[in-house]
C-alpha positions in Angstrom: -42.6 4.4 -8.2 -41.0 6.6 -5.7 -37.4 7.8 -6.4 -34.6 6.6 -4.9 -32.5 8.8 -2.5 -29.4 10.1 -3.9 -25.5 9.9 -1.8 -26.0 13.0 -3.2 -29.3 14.3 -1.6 -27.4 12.7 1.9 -24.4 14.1 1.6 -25.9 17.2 0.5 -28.0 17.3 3.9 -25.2 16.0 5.7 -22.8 18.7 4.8 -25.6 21.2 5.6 -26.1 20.7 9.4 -24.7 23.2 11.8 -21.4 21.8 12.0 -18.1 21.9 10.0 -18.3 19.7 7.3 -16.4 16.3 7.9 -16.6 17.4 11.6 -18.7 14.2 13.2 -15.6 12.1 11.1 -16.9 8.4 10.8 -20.2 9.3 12.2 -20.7 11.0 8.9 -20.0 8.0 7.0 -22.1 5.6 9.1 -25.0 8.6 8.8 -24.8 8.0 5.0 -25.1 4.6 5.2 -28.0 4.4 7.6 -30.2 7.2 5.5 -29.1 4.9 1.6 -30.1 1.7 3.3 -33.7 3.1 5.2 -33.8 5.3 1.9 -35.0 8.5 3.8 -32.8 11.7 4.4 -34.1 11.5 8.0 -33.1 7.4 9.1 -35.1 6.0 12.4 -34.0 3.1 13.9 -37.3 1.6 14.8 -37.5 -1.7 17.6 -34.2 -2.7 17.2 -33.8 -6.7 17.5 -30.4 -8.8 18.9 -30.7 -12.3 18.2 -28.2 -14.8 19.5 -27.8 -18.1 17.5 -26.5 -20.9 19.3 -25.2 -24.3 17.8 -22.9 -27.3 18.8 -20.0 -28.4 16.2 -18.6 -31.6 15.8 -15.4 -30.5 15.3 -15.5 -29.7 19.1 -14.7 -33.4 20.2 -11.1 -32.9 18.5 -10.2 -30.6 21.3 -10.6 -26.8 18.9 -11.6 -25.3 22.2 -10.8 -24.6 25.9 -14.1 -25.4 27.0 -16.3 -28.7 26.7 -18.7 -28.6 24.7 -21.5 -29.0 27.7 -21.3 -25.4 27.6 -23.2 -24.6 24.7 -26.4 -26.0 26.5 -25.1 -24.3 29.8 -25.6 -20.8 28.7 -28.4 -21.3 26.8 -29.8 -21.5 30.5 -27.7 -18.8 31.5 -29.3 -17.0 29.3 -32.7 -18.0 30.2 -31.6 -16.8 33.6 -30.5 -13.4 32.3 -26.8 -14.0 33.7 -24.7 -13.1 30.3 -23.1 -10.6 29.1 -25.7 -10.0 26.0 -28.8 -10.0 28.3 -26.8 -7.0 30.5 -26.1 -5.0 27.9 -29.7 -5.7 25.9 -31.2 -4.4 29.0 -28.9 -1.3 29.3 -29.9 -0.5 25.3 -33.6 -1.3 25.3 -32.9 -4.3 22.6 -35.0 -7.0 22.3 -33.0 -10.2 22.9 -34.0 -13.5 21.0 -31.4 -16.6 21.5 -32.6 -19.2 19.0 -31.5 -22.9 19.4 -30.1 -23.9 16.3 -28.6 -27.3 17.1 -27.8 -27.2 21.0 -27.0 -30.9 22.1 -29.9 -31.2 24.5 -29.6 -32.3 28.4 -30.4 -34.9 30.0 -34.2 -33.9 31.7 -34.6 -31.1 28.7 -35.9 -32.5 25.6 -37.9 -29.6 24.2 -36.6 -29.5 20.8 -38.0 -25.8 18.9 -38.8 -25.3 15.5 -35.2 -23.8 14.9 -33.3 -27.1 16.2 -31.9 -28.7 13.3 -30.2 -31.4 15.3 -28.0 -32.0 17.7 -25.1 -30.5 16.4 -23.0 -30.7 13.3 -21.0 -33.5 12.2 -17.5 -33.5 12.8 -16.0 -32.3 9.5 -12.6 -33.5 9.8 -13.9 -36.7 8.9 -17.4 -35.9 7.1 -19.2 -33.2 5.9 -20.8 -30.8 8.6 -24.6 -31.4 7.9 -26.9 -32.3 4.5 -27.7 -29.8 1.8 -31.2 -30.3 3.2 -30.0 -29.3 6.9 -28.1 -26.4 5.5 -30.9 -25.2 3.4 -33.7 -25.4 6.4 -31.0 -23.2 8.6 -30.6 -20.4 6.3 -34.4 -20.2 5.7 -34.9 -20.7 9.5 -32.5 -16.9 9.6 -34.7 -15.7 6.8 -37.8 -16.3 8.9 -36.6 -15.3 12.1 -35.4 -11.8 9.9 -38.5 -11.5 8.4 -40.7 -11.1 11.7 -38.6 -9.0 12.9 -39.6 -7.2 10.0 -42.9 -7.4 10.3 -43.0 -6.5 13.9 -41.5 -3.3 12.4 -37.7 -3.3 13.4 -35.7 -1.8 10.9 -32.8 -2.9 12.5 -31.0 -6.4 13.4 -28.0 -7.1 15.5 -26.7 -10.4 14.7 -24.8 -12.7 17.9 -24.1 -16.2 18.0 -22.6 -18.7 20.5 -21.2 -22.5 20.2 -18.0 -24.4 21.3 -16.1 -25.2 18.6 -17.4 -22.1 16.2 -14.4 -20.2 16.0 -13.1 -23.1 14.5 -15.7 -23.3 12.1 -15.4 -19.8 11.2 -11.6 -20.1 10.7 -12.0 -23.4 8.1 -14.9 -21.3 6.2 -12.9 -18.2 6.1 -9.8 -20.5 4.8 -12.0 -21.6 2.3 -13.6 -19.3 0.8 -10.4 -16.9 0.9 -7.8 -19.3 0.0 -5.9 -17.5 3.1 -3.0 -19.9 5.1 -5.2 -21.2 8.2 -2.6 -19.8 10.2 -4.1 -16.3 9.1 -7.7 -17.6 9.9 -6.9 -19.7 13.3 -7.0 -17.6 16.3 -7.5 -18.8 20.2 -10.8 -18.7 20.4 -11.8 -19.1 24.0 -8.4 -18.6 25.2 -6.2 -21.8 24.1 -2.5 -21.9 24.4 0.3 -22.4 21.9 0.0 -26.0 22.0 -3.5 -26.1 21.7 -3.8 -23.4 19.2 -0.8 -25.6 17.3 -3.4 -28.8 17.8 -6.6 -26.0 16.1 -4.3 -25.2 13.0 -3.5 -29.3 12.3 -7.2 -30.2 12.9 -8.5 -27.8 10.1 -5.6 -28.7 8.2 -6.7 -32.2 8.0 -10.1 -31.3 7.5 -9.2 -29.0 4.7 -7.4 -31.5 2.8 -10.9 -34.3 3.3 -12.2 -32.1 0.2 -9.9 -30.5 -1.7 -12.1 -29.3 -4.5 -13.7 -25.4 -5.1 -16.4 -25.1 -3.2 -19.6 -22.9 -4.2 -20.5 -20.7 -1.0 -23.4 -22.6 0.2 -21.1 -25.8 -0.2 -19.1 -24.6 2.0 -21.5 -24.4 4.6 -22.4 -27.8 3.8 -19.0 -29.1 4.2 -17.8 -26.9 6.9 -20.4 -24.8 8.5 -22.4 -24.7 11.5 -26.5 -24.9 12.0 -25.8 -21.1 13.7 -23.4 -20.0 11.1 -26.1 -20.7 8.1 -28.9 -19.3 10.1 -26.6 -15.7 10.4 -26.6 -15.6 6.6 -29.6 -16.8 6.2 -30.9 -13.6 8.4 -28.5 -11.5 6.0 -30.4 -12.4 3.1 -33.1 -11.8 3.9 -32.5 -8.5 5.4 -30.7 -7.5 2.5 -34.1 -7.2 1.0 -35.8 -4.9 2.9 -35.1 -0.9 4.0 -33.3 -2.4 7.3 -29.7 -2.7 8.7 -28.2 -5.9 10.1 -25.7 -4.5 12.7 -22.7 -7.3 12.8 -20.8 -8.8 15.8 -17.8 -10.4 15.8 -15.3 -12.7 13.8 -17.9 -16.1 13.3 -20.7 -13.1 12.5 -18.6 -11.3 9.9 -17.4 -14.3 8.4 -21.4 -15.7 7.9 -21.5 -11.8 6.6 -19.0 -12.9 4.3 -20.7 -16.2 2.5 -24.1 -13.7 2.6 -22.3 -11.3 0.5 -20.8 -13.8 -1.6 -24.4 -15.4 -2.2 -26.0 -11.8 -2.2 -23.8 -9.1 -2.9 -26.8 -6.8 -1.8 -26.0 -8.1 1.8 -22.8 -5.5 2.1 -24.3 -2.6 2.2 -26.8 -3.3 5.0 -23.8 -4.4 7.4 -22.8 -1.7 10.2 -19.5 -3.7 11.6 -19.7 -2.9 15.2 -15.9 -4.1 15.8 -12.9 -5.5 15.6 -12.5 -8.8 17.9 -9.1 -10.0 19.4 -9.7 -13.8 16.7 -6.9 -13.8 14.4 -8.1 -13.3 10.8 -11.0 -10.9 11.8 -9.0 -7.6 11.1 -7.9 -9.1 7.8 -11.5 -10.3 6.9 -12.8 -6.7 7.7 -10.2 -5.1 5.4 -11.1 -7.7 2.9 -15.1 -6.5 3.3 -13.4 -3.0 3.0 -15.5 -2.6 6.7 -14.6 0.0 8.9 -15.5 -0.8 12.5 -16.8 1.1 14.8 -15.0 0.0 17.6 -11.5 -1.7 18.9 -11.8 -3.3 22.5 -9.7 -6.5 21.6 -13.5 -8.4 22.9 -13.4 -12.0 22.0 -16.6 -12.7 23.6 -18.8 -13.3 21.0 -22.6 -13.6 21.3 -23.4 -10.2 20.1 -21.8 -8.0 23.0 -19.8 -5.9 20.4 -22.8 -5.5 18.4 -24.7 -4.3 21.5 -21.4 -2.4 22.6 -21.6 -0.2 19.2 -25.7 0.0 18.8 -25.5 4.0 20.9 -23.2 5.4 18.4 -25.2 3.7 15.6 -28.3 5.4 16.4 -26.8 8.5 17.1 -25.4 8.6 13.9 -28.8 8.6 12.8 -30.0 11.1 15.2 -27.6 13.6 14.3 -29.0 13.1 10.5 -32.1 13.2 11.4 -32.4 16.0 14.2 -29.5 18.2 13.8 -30.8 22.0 12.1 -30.0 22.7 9.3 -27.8 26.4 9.2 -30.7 28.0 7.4 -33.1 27.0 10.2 -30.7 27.7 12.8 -30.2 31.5 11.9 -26.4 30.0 11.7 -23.7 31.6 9.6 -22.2 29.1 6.9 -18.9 29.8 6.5 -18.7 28.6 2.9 -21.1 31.1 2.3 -19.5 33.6 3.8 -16.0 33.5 2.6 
């Protein structure tokens, strides 16, 4: 069996590179993490893989966004036709873009359902639960699969987007949930609603809340609450959490599916690199609560794994500096330590 690497062994080779110690500040950190997770002093990032999971919500048809809910199935095209944000910047980072149909409400003239399509959307929970134990069970061992070829295919890292009117909603309710936080610490705008509208969000979920007041176990919370994208993020997660690979997270609806992972796999934390902090209401507080530090702060609300993309040069610089960076001994460079 070969031995595990040591913080200390990192650290040790971390604090030996020709540099001050503490110098590269929360690269350092994010170096540390990379090399315990890949389990190697010298951490790679090998074919890194973005996958966008898209879903409709029920919940849409009470009015939780600014948008119709058409445009779910709109940018799945637009992002057959390379015109989003995620494909630009998947391009400009050499990442290897996958958007996975979850539970898209199909179009009239496209009925090409794929192996990932649960159905057409979630129920709408104010009034039911979101989907079967069966439906939620399929979607987070669709993520699983998805993770696992990724695997296979020899990434060793995953960036996790995801797209859906109505799924900021969702995330809200299952961060409410599982928290026990006021839903007016959870709600935020979303795709831009106003006060009155953002007023209409908070009573929705309020009402939706109350249809099952009783604890909920994390995976019954997806049941009750989630979205078909939402499970299939944790699902991912999961499985990622066992194998040598990092799962690079987006946004608020990504970090709160990071959240139920953890919850159901408390290996999941440590392979999460939060790429920011999003302009949603509640996502500061949930990072805090993940004691996450992220990397970056450009009040996005975008969603679909642009932050994720956004932070993927400084994560694999962090691990280039590990990794390439001589040592002082090899350098022919002084160590001050050693020379006071």
């Amino acid at each position: 069996m070969t031995a595990m690497i040591t913080t200390e062994a990192l650290q040790r080779r971390l604090d030996t590179r020709t540099k001050p110690q503490g110098s590269l500040g929360a690269l350092e950190a994010l170096a540390l993490q990379l090399g315990a997770v890949l389990q190697t002093e010298t951490p790679v990032l090998r074919a890194p893989s973005m996958f966008v999971f898209a879903a409709d919500h029920g919940i849409a048809a009470d009015g939780v966004s600014a948008y119709p809910q058409t445009v779910t199935a709109q940018m799945l095209e637009n992002y057959r036709n390379e015109g989003t944000a995620i494909n630009v910047l998947s391009n400009q980072h050499g990442l290897d873009l996958t958007v996975i149909d979850a539970g898209v409400i199909p179009v009239a003239g496209r009925n090409v359902r794929p192996p990932s399509w649960i159905g057409p959307g979630t129920r709408n929970f104010r009034f039911e639960s979101a989907m079967s134990a069966e439906q939620c069970t399929r979607a987070i061992e669709t993520g699983r699969t998805f993770a696992t070829d990724a695997i296979a295919r020899g990434s060793n890292a995953l960036l996790l987007g995801e797209m859906g009117i109505g799924n900021t909603a969702c995330a809200a309710m299952l961060l409410h949930r599982r928290t026990g936080w006021p839903l007016v610490d959870c709600v935020g705008r979303g795709t831009g609603l106003d006060d009155a509208a953002l007023e209409r969000k908070c009573q929705v979920l309020a009402e939706a809340s109350a249809r099952c007041p009783r604890v909920l176990s994390p995976f019954e919370t997806l049941v009750e609450f989630g979205g078909f994208e939402l499970a299939m993020l944790a699902g991912a997660m999961l499985e990622v959490a066992r194998h040598r690979c990092i799962v690079v997270v987006d946004g608020f609806a990504v970090s709160v599916a990071a959240l139920l992972a953890t919850e159901m796999d408390a290996r999941v934390r440590s392979h999460c690199v939060f790429s920011h902090c999003s302009a949603e209401n509640g996502h500061r507080k949930l990072l805090e609560h993940l004691q996450a530090q992220p990397l970056l702060d450009l009040r996005l609300r975008l969603g679909e794994g642009s932050g994720a993309a956004l932070a993927w040069p400084i994560i694999d610089s962090a691990a280039r500096l590990m990794t390439q960076m001589a040592s002082f001994e090899s350098a022919g460079v002084a160590d001050r330590k050693r020379d006071d």
